[in-house]
N, C-alpha and C positions, 0 to 999 in steps of 0.2 A: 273463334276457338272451335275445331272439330272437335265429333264427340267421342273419337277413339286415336290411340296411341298414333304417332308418325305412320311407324309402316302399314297398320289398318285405315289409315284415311286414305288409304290410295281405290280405298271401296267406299266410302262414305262420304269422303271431302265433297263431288261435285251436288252429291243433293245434299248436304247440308248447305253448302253455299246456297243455291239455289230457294232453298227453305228459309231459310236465316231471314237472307232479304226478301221473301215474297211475305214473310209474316212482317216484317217493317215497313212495306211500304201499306199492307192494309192496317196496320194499327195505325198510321199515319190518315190514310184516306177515314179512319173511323173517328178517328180524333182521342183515342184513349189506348194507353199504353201496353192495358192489358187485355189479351185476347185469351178465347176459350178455344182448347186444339182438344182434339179428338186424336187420339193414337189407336187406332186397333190393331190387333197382332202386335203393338208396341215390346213386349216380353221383358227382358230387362230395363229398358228403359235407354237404350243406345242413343235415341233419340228424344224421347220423353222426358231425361232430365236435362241433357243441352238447352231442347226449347224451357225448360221452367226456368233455367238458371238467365235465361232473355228476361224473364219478367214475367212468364204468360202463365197462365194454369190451364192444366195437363191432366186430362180422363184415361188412362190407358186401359184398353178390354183385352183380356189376352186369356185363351180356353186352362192358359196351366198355371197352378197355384204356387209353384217352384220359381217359376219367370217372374211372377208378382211378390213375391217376396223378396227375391233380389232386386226387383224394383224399387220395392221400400226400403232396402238395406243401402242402396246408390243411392237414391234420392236423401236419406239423411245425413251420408257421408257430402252431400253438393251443398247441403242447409238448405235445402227447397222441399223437405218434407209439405209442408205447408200448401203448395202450389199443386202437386201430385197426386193423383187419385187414382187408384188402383182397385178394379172392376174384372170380376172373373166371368166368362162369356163369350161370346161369340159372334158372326155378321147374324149367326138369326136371331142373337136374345138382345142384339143392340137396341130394339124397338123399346122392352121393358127397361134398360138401364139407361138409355140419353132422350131427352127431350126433343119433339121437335122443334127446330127454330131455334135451337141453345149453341150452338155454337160455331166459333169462325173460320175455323180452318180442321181439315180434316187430313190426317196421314196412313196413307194405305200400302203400307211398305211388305211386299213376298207374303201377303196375301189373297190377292186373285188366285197364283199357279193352285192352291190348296183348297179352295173350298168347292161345293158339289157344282153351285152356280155362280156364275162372276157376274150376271147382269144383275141377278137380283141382288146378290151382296151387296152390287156397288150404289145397286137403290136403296138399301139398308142405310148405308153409310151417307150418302146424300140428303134422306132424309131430315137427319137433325141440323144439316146448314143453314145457316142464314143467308137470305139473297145475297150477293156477292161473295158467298163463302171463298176458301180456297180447299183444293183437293190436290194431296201429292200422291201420285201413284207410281209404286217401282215395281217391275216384274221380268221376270226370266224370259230372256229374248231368244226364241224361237233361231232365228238365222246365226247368233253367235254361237250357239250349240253345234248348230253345223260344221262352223268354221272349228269349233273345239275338237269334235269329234274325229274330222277331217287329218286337221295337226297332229294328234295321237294315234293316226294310222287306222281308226278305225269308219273306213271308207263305207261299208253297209251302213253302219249305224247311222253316220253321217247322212244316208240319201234316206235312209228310214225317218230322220227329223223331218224331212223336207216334205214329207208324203202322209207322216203322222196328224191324224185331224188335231191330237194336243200339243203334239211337235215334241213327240221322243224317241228316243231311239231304242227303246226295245221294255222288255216286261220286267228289267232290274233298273231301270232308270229310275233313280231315285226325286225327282222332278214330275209331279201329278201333269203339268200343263207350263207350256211356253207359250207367248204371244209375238207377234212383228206390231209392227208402227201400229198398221193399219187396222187390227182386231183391237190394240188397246183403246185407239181412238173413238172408235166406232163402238165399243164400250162406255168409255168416258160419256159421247154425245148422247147415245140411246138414255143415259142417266142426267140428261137435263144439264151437261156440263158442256164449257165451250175450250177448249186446249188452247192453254195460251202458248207455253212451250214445251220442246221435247229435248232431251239428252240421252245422250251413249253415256253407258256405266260401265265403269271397268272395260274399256277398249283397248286397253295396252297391257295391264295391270295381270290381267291374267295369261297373256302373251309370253311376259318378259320371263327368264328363267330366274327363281329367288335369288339365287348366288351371285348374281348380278346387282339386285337392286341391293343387296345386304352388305354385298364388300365395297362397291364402288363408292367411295366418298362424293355426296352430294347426287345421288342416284335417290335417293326416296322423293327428294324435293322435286327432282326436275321429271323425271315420271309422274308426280302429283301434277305441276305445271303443265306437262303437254296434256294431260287426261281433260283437266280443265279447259283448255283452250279448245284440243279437239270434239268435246262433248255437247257441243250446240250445231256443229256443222253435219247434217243430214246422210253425207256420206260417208260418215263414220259410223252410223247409226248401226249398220247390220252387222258388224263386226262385234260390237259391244256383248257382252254377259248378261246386262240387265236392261231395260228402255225406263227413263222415266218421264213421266209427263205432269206439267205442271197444269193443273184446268181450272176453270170457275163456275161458280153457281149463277147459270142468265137468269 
C-alpha cells in the first residue's frame, strides 16, 4: 500500500517500495517483527503512519507543533495511535529525545537540503542506530534542478545551479541546498554508513505535463511503472528531482 493517493504516489511510490521491503527484510534478519523507525522531519506522518500500519513503532521528530498534531489526528484515523510517537525538535535536540543504540531504522526524508550542517545532522541521526541499522535518505538533486530550470527557459538560472556550491539558482530559490550522487554518498560514508543502493525520484513525474497523466486512462499507473523500473538504473539518476539512497550501519 503506498502512503498517498494514486496520483501522489507518482512521488512516493519508489521509496516507499524500497522502505517497505528493506524494513522486511531486516526484521526478518533480527528475528522479530517489530522494529523501532526513527522518522525525523516525518511532519504529518506520510510516512510515519504507513510504516506503523507494517507493525513497527514509529518516533517521529519534527520542529512544528501543527505537523505533529496532524500526525496524531492520521495516526488514530489508521488505528495505530498506539505505535506512533510524536516528539517536537530537531537534528540538534535528537540527542535529548532518542537514545543511543534504540533503534533500527532511521528516515531522513528533505531534510539534509534544510539544516545549517548535513554532516553533523546526519551524525545526530546515526547516532541512535543499532549496528546494522538502516538509513533512508531523500534529497533535492542538484543536476535535476538544472534539467528543470533549463526546460522552463530559464537558461542562467540553469548554469547558476551547476556553479552554485548549494546548487541554486539564484537568491529566490526557494531550496536552501541540492546535492548529486556523489556529495550525498560521501555524506552517508563520512557518518559510518555504507550505500547499499541509490534511486532517481521523480524522473519522469515531474517532466510529464499534468493534463496528460490526468486525462489519459491508465496514465498514472504506467508513469508509476516506468518511474519504478527506471529508478535504480544510474543513468537515469541526474535527471531525477530527488536522489535517494538506501545505506547501513557497518
Amino acid at each position: 500500500m503506498y502512503p498517498t493517493r494514486p496520483r501522489s504516489s507518482l512521488r512516493t511510490a519508489v521509496v516507499w517500495e524500497v522502505v517497505s521491503a528493506a524494513l522486511a527484510r531486516r526484521a526478518e534478519e533480527l528475528g522479530r517483527p517489530v522494529l523501532d523507525v526513527l522518522d525525523t522531519g516525518g511532519g504529518t506522518g506520510n510516512f510515519a503512519v504507513p510504516v506503523a500500519r507494517l507493525g513497527h513503532r514509529v518516533t517521529v521528530v519534527d520542529p512544528s507543533p501543527d505537523a505533529l498534531f496532524a500526525l496524531e489526528r492520521r495516526a488514530a484515523e489508521a488505528g495505530v495511535t498506539d505505535l506512533v510517537r510524536a516528539l517536537q525538535g530537531d537534528t540538534q535536540t535528537l540527542a535529548e529525545l532518542v537514545e543511543p543504540d534504540s533503534v533500527d531504522a532511521v528516515l531522513c526524508h528533505g531534510v539534509l537540503e534544510v539544516v545549517d550542517d548535513p554532516a553533523e545532522a546526519l551524525g545526530q541521526l546515526t547516532a541512535g542506530l543499532r549496528k546494522g541499522g538502516l538509513v533512508s535518505l531523500l534529497a533535492a538533486n542538484r543536476n535535476g534542478a538544472v534539467l528543470a530550470r533549463a526546460i522552463a527557459g530559464h537558461f542562467a538560472e540553469a548554469r547558476t545551479v551547476l556553479d552554485d556550491p548549494d546548487g541554486r539558482w539564484g537568491g529566490n530559490d526557494p531550496m536552501p541546498r541540492r546535492f548529486t550522487v556523489e556529495e550525498l554518498r560521501s555524506l552517508a560514508e563520512g557518518a559510518g554508513l555504507r550505500v547499499a543502493e541509490v534511486h532517481g525520484v521523480r524522473i519522469f513525474a515531474d517532466l510529464v505535463p499534468g493534463v496528460l497523466v490526468d486525462t489519459e486512462p491508465g496514465a498514472v499507473e504506467a508513469l508509476l511503472a516506468l518511474e519504478q523500473a527506471a529508478a535504480a538504473q544510474p543513468a537515469f539518476h541526474a535527471i531525477a528531482t530527488q536522489l535517494h539512497l538506501l545505506a547501513e550501519l557497518d
